[in-house]
N, CA, C and O atoms as a DFTB+ gen file, in Angstrom:
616 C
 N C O
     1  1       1.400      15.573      17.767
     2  2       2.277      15.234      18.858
     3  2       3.715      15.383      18.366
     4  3       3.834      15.160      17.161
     5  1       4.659      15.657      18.916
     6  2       5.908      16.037      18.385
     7  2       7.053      14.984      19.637
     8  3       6.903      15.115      20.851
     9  1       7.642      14.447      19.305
    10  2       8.243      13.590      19.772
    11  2       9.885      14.297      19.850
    12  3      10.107      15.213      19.058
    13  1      10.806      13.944      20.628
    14  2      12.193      14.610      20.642
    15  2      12.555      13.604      19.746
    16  3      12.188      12.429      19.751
    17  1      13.465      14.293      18.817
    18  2      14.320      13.478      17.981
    19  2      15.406      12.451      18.559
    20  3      15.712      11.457      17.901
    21  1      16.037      12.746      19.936
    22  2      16.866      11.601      20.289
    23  2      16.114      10.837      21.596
    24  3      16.683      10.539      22.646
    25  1      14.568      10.575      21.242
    26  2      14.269       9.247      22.224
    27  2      13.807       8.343      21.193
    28  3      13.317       7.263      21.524
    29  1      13.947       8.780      19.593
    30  2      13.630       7.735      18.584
    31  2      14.701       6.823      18.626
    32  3      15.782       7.296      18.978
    33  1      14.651       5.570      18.336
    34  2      15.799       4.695      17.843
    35  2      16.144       5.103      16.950
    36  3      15.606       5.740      16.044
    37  1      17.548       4.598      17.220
    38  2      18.173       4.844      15.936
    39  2      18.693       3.563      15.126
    40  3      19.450       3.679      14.162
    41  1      18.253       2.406      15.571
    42  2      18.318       1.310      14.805
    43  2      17.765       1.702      13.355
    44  3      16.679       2.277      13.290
    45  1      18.712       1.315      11.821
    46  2      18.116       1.128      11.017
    47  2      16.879       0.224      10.652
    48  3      16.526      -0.657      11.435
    49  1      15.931       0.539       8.941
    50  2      14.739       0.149       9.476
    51  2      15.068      -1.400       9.279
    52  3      16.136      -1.927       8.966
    53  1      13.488      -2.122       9.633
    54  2      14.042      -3.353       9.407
    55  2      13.177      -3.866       7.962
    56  3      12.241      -3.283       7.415
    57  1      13.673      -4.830       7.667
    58  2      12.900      -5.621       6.115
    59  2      11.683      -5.724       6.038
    60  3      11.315      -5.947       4.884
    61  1      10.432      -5.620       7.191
    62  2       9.549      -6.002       7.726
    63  2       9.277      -4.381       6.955
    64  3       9.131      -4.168       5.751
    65  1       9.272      -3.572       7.862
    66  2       9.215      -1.977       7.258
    67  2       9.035      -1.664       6.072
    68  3       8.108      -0.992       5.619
    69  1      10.206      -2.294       5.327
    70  2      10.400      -2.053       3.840
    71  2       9.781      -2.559       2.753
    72  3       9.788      -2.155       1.591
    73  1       9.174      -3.611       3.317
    74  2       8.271      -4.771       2.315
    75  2       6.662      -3.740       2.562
    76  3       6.092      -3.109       1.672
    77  1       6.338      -3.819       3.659
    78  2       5.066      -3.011       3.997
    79  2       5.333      -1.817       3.217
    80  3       4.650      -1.724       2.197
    81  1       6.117      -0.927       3.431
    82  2       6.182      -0.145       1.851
    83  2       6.221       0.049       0.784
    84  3       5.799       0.914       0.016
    85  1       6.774      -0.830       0.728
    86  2       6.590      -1.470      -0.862
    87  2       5.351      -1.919      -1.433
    88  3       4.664      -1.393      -2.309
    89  1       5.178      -3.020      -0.764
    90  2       4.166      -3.649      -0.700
    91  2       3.120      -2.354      -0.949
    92  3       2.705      -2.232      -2.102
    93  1       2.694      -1.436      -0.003
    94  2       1.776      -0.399      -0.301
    95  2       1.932       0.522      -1.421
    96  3       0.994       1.091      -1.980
    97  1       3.540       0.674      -1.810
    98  2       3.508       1.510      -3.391
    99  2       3.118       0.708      -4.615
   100  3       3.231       1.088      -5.780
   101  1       2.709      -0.297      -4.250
   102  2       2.570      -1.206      -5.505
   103  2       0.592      -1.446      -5.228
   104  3      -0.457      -1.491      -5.871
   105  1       0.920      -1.502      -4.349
   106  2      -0.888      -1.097      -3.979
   107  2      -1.738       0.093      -4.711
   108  3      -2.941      -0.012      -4.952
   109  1      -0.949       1.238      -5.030
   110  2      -1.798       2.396      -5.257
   111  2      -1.634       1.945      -6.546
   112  3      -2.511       2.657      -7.035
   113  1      -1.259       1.403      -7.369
   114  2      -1.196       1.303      -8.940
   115  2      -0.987       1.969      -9.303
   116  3      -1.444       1.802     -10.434
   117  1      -0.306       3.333      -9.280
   118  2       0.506       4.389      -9.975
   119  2       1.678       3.877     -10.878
   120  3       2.112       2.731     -10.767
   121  1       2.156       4.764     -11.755
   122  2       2.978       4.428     -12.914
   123  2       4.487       4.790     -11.860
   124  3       4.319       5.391     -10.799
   125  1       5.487       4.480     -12.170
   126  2       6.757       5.231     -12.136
   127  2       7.695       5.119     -10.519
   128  3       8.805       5.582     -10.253
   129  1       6.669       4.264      -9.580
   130  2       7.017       4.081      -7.806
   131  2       8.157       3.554      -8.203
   132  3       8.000       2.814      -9.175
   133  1       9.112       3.634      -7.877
   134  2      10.571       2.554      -7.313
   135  2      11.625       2.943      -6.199
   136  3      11.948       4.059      -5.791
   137  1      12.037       1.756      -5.851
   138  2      12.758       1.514      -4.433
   139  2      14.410       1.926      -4.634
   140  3      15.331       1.452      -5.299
   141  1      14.231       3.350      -3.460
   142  2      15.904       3.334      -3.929
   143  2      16.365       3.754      -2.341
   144  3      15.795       3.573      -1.265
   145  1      17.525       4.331      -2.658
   146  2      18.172       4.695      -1.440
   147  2      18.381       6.424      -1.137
   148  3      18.704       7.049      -2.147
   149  1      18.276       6.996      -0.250
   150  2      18.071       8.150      -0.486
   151  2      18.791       8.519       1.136
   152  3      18.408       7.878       2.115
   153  1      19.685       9.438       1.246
   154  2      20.555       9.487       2.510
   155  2      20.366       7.793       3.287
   156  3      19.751       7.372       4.267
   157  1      21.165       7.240       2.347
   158  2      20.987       5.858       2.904
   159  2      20.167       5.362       3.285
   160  3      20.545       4.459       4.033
   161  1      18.819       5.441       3.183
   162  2      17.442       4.830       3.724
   163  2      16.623       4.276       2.770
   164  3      16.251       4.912       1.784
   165  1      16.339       3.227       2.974
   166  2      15.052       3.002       2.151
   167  2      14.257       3.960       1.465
   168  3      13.955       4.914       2.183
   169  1      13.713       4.019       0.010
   170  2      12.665       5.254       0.220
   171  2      12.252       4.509      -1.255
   172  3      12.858       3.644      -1.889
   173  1      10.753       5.321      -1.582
   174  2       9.952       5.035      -2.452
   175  2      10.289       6.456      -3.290
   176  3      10.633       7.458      -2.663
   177  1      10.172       6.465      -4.640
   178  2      10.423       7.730      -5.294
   179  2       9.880       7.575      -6.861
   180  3       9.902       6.568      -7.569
   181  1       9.374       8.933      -7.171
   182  2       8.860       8.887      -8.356
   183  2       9.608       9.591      -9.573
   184  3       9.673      10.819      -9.524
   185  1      10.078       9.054     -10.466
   186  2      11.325       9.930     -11.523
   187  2      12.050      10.575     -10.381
   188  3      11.440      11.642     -10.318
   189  1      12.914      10.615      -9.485
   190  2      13.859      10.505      -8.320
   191  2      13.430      11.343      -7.639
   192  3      14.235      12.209      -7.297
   193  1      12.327      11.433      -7.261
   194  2      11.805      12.085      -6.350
   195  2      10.648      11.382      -4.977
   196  3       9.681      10.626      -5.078
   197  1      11.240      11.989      -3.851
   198  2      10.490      10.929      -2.761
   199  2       9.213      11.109      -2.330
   200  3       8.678      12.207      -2.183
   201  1       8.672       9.957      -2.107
   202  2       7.277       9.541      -1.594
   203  2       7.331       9.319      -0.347
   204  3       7.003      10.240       0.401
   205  1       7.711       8.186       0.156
   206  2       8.182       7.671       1.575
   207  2       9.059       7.315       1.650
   208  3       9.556       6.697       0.709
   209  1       9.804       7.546       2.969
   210  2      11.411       6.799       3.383
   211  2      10.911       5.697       4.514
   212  3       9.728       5.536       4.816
   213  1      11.743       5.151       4.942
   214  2      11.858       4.121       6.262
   215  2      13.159       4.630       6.983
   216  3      14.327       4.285       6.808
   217  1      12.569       5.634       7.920
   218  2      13.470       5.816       8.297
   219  2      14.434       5.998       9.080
   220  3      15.361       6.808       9.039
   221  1      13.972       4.588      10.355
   222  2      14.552       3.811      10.993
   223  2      13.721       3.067      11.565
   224  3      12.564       3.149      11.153
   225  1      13.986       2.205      12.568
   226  2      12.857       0.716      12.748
   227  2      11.879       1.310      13.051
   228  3      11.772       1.928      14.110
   229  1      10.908       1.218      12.088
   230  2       9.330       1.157      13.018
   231  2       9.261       2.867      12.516
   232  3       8.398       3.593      13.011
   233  1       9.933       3.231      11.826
   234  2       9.456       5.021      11.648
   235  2       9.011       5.190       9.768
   236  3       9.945       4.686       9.145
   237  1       8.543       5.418       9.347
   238  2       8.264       5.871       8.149
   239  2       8.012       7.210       7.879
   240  3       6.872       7.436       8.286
   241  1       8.644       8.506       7.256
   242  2       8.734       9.956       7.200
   243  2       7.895      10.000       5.346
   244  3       8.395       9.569       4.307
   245  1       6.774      10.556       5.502
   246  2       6.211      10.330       4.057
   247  2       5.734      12.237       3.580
   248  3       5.261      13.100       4.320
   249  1       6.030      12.310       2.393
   250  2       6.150      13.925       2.007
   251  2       4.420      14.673       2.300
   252  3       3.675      13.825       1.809
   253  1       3.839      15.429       2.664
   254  2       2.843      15.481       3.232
   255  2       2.710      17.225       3.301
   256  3       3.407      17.858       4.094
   257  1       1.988      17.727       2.617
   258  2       1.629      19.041       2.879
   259  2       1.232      19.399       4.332
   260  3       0.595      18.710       5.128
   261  1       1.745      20.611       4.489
   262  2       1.814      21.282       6.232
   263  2       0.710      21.325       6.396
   264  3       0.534      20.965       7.560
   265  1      -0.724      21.675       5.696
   266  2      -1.857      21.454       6.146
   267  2      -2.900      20.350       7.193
   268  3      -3.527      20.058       8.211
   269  1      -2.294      20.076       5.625
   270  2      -2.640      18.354       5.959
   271  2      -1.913      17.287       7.301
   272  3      -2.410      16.290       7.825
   273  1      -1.058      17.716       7.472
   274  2       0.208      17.196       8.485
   275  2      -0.510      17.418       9.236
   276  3      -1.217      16.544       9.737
   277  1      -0.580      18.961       9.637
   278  2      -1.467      18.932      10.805
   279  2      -2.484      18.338      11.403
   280  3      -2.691      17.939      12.549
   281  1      -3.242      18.356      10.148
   282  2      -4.772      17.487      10.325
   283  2      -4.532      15.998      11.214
   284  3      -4.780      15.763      12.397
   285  1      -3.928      15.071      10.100
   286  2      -3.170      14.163      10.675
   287  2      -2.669      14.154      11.709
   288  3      -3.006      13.070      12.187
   289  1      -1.891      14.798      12.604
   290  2      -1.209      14.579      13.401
   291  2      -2.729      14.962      15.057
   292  3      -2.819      14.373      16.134
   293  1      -3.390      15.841      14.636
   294  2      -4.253      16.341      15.214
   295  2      -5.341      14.652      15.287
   296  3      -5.959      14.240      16.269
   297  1      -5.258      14.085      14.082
   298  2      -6.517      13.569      14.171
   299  2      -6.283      11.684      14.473
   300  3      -7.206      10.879      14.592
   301  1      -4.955      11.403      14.531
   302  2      -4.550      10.300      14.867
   303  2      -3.238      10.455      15.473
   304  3      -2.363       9.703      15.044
   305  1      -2.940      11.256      16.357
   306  2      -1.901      11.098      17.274
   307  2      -0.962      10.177      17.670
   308  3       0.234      10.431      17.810
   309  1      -1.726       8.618      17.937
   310  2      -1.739       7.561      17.756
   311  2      -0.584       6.979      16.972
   312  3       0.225       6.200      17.477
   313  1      -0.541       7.391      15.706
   314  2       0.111       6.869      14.335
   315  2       0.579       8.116      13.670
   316  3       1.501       7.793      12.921
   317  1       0.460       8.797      13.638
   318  2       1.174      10.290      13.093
   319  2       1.950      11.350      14.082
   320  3       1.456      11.692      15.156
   321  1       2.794      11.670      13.767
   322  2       3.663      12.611      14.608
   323  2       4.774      13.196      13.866
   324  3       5.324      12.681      12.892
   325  1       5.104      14.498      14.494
   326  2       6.517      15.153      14.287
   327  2       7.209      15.382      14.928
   328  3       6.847      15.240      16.096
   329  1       8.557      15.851      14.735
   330  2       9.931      15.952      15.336
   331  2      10.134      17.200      15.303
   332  3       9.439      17.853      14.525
   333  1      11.252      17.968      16.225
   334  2      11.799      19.405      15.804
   335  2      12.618      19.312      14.567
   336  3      12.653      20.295      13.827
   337  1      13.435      17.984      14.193
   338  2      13.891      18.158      13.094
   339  2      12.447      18.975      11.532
   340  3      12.402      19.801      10.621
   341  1      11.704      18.075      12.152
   342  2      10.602      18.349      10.563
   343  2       9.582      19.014      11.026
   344  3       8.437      18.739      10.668
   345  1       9.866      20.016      11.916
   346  2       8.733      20.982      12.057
   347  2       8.847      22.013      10.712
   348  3       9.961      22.118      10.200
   349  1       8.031      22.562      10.294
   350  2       7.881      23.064       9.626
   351  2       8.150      22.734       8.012
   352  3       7.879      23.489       7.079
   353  1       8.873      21.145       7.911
   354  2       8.397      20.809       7.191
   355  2       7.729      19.761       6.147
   356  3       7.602      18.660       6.682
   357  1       7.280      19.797       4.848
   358  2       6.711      18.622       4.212
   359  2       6.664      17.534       4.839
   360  3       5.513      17.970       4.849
   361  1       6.711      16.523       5.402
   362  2       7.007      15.408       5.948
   363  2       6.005      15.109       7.132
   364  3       5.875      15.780       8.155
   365  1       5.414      14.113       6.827
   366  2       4.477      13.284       8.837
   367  2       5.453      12.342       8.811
   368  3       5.930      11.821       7.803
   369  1       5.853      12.057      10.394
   370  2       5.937      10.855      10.305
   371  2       5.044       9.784      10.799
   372  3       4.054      10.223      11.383
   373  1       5.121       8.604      10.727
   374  2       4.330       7.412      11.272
   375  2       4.781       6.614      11.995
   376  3       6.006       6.665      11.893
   377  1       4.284       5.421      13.126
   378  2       4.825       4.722      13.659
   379  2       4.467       3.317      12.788
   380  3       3.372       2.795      12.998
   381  1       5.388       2.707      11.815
   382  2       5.261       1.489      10.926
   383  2       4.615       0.407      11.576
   384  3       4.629      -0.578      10.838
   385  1       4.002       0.173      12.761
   386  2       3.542      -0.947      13.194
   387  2       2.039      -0.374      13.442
   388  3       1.077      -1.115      13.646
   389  1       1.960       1.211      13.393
   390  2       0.458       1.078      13.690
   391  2      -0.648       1.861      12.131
   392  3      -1.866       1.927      11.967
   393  1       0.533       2.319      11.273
   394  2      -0.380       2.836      10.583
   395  2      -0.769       1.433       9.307
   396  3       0.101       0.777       8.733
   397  1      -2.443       1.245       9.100
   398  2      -2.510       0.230       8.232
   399  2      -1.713       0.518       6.869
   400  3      -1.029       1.432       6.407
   401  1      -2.268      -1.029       6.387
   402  2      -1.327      -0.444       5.173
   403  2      -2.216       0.415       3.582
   404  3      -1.814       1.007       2.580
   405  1      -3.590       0.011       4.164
   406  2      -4.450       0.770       2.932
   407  2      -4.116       2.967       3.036
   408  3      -4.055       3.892       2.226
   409  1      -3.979       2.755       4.866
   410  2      -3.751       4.487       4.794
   411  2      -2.077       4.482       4.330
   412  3      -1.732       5.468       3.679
   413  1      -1.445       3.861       4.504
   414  2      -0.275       4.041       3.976
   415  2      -0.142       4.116       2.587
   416  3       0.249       5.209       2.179
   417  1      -0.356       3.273       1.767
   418  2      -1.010       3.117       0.558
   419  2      -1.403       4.831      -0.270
   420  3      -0.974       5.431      -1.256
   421  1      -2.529       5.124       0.893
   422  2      -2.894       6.830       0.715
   423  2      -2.212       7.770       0.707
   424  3      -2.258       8.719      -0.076
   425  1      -1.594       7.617       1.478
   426  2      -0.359       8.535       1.652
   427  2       0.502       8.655       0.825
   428  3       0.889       9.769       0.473
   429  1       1.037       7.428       0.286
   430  2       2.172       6.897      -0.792
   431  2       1.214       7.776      -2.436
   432  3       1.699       8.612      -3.199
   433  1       0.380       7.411      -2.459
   434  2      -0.609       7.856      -3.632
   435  2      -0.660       9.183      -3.233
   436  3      -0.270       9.932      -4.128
   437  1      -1.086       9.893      -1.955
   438  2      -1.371      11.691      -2.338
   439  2      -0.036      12.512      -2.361
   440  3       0.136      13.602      -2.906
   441  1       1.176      11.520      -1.427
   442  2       2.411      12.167      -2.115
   443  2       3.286      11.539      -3.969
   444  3       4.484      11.669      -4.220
   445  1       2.559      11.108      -4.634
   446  2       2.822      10.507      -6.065
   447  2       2.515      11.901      -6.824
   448  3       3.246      12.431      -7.661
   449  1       1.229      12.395      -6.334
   450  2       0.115      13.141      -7.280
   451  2       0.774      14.595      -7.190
   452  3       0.598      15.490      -8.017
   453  1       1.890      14.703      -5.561
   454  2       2.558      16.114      -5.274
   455  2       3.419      15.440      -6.225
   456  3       3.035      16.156      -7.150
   457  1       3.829      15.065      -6.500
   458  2       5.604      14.590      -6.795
   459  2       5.649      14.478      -8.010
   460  3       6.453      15.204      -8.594
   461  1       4.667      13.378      -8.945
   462  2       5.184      13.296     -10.072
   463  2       4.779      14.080     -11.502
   464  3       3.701      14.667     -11.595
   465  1       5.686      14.040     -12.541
   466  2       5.237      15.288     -13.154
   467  2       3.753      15.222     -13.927
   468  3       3.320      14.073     -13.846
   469  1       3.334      15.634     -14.262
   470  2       1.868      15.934     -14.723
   471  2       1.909      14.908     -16.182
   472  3       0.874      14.319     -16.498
   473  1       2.851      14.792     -16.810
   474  2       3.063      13.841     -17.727
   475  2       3.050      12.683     -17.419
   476  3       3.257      11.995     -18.419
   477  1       2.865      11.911     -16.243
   478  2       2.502      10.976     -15.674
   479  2       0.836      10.626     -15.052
   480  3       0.163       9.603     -14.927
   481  1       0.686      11.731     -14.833
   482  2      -0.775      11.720     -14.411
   483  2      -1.950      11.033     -15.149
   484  3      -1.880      11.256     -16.357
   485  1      -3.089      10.208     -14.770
   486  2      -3.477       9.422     -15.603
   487  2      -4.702      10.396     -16.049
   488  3      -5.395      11.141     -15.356
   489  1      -4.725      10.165     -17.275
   490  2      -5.798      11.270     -17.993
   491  2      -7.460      10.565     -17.965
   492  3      -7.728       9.523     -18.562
   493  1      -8.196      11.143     -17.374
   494  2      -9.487      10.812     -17.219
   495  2     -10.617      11.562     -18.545
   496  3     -10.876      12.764     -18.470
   497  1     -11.067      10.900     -19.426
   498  2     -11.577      11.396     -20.269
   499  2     -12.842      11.993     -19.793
   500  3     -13.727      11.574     -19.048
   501  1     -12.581      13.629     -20.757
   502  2     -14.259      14.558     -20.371
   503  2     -15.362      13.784     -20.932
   504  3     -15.567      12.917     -21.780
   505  1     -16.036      14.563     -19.986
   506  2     -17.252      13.985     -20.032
   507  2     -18.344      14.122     -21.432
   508  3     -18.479      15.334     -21.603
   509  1     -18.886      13.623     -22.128
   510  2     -19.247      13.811     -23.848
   511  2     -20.789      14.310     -22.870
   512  3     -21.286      13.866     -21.835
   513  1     -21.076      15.148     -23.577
   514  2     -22.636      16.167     -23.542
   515  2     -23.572      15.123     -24.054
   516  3     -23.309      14.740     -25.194
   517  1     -24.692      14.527     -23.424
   518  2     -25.757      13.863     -23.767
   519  2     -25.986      14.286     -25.029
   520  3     -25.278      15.276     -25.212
   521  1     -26.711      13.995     -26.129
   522  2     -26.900      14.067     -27.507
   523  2     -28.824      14.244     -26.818
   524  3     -29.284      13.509     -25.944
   525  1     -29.380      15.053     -27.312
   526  2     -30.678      16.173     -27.651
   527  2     -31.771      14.554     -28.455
   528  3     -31.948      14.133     -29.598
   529  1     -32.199      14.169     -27.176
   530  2     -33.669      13.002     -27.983
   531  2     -34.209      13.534     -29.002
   532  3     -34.591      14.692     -28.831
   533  1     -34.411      12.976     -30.245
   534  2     -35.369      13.548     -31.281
   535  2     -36.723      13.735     -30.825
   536  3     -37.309      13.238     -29.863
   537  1     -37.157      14.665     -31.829
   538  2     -38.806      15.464     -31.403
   539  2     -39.302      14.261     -31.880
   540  3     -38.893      13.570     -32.813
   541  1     -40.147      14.113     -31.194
   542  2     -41.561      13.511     -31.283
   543  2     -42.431      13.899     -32.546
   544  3     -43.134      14.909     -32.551
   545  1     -42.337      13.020     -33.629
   546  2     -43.717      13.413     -34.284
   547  2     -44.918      13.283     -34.275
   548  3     -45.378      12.147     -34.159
   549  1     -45.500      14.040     -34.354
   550  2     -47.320      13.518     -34.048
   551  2     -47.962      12.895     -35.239
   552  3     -47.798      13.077     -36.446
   553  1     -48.711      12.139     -34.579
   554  2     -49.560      11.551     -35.574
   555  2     -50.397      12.230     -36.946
   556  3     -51.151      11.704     -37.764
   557  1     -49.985      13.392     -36.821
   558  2     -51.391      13.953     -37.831
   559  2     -50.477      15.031     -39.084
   560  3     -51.025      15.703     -39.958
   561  1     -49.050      14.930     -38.840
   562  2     -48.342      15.842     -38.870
   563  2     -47.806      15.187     -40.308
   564  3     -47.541      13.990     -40.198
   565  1     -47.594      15.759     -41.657
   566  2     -47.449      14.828     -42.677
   567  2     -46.073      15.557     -43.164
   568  3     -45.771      16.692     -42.796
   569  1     -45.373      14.853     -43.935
   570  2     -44.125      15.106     -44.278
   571  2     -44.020      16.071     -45.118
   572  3     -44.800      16.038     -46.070
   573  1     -42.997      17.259     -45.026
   574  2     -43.460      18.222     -45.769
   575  2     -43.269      18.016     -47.124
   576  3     -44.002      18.390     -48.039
   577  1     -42.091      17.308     -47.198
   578  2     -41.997      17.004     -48.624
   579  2     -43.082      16.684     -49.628
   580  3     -43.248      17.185     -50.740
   581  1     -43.777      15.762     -49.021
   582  2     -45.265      15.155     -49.627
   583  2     -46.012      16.287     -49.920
   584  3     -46.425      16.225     -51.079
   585  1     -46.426      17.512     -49.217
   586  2     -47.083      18.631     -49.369
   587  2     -46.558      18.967     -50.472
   588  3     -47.334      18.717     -51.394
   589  1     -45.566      19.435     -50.826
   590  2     -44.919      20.153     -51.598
   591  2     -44.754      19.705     -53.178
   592  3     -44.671      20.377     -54.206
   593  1     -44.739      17.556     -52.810
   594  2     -45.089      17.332     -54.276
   595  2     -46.577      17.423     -54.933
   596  3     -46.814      17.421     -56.141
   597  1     -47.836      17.528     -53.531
   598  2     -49.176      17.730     -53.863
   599  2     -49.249      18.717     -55.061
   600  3     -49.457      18.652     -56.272
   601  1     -48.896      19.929     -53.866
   602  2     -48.972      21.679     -54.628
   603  2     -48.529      21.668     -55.980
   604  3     -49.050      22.414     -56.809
   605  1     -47.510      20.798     -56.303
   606  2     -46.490      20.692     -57.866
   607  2     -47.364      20.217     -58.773
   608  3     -47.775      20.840     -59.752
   609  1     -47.748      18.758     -58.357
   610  2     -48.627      18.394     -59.434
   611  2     -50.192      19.313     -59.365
   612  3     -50.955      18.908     -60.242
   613  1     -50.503      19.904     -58.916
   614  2     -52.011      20.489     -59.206
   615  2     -51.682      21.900     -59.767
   616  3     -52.592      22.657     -60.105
């Protein structure tokens, strides 16, 4: 759904907004989230780079591959939308009162994973190759060594 850019308010956001964002970057447990200001707005950012803004009452603009945007916007109309300003790009926006805060949370986390550098990324250790069960010896089967001291002494 694409909304005109001047029937949004333009009230800045409110504290309510900003805590729920927060609140959700501290949710994903990622390394490096912090709260700064970014064209004067609230915003979440990773080594100075943005995650989500607030970016005016009740709007949250979060970095979001065009694919995916679409999907979103296609699949919850509801709570996701764009503007002619951000057609075409990175960015969904949301309406802050309806998107929860666990998908927000998601969002905040799948734009971390675009954003921050790979030296941040948490390293998941490979997987170690099962180790090969020992053979089975049979009962009847005698140690060769023992053979070998038979043959010596005779």
């Amino acid at each position: 759904m694409r909304i005109a850019d001047a029937s949004l308010p333009r009230k800045p956001a409110t504290g309510d907004d900003v805590t729920k964002m927060v609140l959700a970057g501290r949710a994903t447990g990622l390394p490096g989230i912090e709260k700064s200001l970014w064209f004067n707005r609230q915003t979440l950012k990773v080594r100075g780079k943005w995650l989500v803004c607030a970016r005016q009452s009740g709007i949250y603009v979060m970095l979001c591959p065009l694919p995916e945007k679409e999907a979103l916007i296609e699949a919850a109309p509801d709570i996701y939308f764009d503007t002619d300003h951000h057609t075409g790009r990175h960015a969904v926006l949301a309406f802050a009162d309806k998107i929860s805060p666990e998908d927000l949370a998601r969002r905040i986390a799948r734009a971390w994973y675009i954003q921050a550098p790979k030296d941040m990324h948490p390293v998941v250790p490979k997987a170690k190759k099962p180790k090969a069960a020992p053979k089975a010896k049979s009962a009847t089967a005698k140690p060769i060594k023992a053979k070998l001291r038979k043959t010596k002494k005779s």
